[in-house]
HTML snippet that shows the backbone in 3Dmol.js (N, CA, C, O; Angstrom):
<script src="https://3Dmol.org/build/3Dmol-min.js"></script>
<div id="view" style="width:600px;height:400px;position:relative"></div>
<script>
const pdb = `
ATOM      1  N   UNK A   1     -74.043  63.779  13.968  1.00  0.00           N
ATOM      2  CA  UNK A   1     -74.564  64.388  15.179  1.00  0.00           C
ATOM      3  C   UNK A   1     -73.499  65.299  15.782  1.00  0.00           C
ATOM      4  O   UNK A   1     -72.352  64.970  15.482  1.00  0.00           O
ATOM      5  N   UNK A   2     -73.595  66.134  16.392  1.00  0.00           N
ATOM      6  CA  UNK A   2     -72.885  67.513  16.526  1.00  0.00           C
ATOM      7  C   UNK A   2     -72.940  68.138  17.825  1.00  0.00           C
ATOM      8  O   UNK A   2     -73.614  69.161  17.941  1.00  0.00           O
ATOM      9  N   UNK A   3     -72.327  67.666  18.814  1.00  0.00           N
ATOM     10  CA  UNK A   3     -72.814  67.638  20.143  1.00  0.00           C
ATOM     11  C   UNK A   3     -73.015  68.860  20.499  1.00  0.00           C
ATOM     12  O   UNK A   3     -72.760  69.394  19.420  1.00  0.00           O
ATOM     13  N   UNK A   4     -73.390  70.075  21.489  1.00  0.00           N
ATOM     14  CA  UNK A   4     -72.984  71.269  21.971  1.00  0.00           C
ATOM     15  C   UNK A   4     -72.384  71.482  22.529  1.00  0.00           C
ATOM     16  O   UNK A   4     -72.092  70.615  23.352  1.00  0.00           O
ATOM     17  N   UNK A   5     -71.692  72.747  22.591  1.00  0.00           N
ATOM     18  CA  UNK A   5     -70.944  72.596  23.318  1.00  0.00           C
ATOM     19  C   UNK A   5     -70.996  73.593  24.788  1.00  0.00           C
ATOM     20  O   UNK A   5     -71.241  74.757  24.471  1.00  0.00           O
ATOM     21  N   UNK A   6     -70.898  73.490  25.665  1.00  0.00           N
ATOM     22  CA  UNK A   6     -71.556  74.103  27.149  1.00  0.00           C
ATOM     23  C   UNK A   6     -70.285  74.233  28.231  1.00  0.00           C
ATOM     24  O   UNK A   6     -69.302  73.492  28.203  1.00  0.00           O
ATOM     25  N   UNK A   7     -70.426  74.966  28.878  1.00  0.00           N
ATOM     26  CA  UNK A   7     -69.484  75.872  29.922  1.00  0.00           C
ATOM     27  C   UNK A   7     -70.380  76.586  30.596  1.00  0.00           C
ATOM     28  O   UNK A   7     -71.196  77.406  30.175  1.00  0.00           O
ATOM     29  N   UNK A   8     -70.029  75.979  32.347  1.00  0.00           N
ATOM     30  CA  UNK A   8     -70.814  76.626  33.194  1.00  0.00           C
ATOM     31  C   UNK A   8     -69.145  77.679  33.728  1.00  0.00           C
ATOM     32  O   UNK A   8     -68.002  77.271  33.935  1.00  0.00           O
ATOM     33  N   UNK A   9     -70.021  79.788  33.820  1.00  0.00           N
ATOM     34  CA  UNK A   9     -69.022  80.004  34.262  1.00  0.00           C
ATOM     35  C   UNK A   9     -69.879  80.670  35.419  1.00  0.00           C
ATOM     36  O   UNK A   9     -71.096  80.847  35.367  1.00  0.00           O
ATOM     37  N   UNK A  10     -68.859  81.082  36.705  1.00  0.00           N
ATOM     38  CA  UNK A  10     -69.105  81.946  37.578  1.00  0.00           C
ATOM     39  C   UNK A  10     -68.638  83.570  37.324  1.00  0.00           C
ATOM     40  O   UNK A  10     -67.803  83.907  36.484  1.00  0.00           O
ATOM     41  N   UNK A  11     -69.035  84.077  37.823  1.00  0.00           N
ATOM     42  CA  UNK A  11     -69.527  85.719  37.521  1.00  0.00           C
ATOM     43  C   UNK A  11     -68.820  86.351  39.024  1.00  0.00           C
ATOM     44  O   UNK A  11     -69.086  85.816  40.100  1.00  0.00           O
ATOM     45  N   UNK A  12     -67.984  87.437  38.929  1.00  0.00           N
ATOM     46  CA  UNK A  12     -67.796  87.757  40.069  1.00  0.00           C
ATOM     47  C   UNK A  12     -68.691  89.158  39.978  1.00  0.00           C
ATOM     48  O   UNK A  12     -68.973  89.500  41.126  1.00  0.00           O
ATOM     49  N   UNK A  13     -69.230  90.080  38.994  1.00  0.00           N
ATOM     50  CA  UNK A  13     -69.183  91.144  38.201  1.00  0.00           C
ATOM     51  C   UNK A  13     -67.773  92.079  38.124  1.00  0.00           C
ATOM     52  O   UNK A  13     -67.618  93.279  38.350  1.00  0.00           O
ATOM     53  N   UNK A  14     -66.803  91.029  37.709  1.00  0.00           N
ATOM     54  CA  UNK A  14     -66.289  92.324  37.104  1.00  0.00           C
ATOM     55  C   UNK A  14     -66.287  92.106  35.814  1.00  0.00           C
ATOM     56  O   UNK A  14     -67.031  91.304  35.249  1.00  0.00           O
ATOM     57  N   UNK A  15     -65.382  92.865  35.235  1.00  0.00           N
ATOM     58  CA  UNK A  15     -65.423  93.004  33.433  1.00  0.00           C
ATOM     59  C   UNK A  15     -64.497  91.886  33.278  1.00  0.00           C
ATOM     60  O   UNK A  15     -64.529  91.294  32.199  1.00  0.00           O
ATOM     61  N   UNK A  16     -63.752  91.535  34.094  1.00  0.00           N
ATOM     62  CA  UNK A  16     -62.830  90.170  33.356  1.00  0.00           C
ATOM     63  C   UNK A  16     -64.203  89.042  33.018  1.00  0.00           C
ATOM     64  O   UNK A  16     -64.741  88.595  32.005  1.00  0.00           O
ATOM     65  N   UNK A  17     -64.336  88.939  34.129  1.00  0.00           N
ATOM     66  CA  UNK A  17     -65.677  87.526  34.491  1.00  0.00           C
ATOM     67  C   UNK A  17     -66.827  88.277  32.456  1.00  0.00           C
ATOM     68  O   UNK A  17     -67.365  87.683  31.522  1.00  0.00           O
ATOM     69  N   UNK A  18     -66.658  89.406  32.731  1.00  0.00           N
ATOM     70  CA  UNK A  18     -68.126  89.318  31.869  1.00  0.00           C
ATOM     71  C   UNK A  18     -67.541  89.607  30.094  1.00  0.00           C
ATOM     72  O   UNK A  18     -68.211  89.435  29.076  1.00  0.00           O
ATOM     73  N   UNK A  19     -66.401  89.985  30.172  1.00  0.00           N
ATOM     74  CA  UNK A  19     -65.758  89.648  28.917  1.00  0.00           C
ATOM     75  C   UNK A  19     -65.559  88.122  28.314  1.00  0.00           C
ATOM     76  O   UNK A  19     -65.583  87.636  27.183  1.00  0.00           O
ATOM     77  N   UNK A  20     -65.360  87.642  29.588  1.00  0.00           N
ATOM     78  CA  UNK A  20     -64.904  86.205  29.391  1.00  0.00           C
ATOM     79  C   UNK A  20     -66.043  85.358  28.856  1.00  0.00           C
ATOM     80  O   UNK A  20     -66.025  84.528  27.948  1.00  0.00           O
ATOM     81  N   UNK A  21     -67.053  85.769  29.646  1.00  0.00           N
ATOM     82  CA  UNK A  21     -68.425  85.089  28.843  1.00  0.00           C
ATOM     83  C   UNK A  21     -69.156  85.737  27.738  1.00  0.00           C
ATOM     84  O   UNK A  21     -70.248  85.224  27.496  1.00  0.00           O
ATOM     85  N   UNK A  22     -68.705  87.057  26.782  1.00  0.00           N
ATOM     86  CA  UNK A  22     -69.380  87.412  26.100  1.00  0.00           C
ATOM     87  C   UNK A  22     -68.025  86.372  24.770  1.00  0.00           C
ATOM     88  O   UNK A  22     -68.276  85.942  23.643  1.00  0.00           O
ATOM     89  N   UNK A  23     -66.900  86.313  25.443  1.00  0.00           N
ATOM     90  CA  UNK A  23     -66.292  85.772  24.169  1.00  0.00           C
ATOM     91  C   UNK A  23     -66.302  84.246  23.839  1.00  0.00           C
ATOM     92  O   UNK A  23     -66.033  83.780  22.732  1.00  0.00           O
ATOM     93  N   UNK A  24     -66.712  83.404  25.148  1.00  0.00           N
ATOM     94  CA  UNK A  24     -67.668  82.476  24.629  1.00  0.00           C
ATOM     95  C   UNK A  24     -68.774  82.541  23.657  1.00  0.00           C
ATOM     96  O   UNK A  24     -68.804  82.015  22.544  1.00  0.00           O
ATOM     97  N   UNK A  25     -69.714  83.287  24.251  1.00  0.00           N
ATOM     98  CA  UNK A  25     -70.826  83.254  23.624  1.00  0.00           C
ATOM     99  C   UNK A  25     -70.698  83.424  22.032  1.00  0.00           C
ATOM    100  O   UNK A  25     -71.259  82.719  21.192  1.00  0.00           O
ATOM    101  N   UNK A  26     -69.775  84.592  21.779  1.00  0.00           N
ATOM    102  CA  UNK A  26     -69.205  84.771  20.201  1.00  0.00           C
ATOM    103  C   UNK A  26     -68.760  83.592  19.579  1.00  0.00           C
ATOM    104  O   UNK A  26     -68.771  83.446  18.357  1.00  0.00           O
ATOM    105  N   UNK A  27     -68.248  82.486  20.627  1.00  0.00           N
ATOM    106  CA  UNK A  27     -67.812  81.033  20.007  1.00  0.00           C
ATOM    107  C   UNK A  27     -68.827  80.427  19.763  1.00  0.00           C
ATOM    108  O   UNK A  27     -68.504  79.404  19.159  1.00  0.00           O
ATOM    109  N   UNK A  28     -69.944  80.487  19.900  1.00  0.00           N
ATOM    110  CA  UNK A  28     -71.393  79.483  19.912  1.00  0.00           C
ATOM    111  C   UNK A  28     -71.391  78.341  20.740  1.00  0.00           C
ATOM    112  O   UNK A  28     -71.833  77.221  20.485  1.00  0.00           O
ATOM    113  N   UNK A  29     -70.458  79.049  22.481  1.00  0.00           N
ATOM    114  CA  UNK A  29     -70.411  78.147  23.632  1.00  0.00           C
ATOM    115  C   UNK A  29     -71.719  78.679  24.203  1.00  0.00           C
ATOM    116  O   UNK A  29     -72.001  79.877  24.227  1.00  0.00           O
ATOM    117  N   UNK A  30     -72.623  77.543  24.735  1.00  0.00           N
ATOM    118  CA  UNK A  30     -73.877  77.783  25.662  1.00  0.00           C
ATOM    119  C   UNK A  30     -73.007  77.983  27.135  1.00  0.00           C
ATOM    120  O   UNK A  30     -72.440  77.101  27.779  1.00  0.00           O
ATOM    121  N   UNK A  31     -73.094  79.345  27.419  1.00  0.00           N
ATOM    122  CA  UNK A  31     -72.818  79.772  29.154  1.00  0.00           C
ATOM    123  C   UNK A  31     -73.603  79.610  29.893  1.00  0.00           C
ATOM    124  O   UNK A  31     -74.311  80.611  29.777  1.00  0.00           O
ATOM    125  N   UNK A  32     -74.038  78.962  30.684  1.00  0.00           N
ATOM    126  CA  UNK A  32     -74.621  78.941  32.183  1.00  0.00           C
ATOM    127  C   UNK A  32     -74.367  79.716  33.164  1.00  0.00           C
ATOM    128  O   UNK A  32     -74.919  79.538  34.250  1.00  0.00           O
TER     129      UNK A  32
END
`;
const viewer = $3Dmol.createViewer("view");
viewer.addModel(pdb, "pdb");
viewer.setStyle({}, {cartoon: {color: "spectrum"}});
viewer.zoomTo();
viewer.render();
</script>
């Protein structure tokens, strides 16, 4: 069994905040 793995982030809009969650997402982290 293979748990998921999940990260809630907050967003300010800038590009740090939205880089940061596109390079999760490239990890196959579920962002909230």
């Amino acid at each position: 069994m293979t748990k998921e793995k999940k990260v809630f982030v907050g967003l300010s809009g800038g590009v740090d905040s939205s880089v940061s969650a596109a390079l999760l997402i490239e990890q196959e982290i579920a962002v909230s």
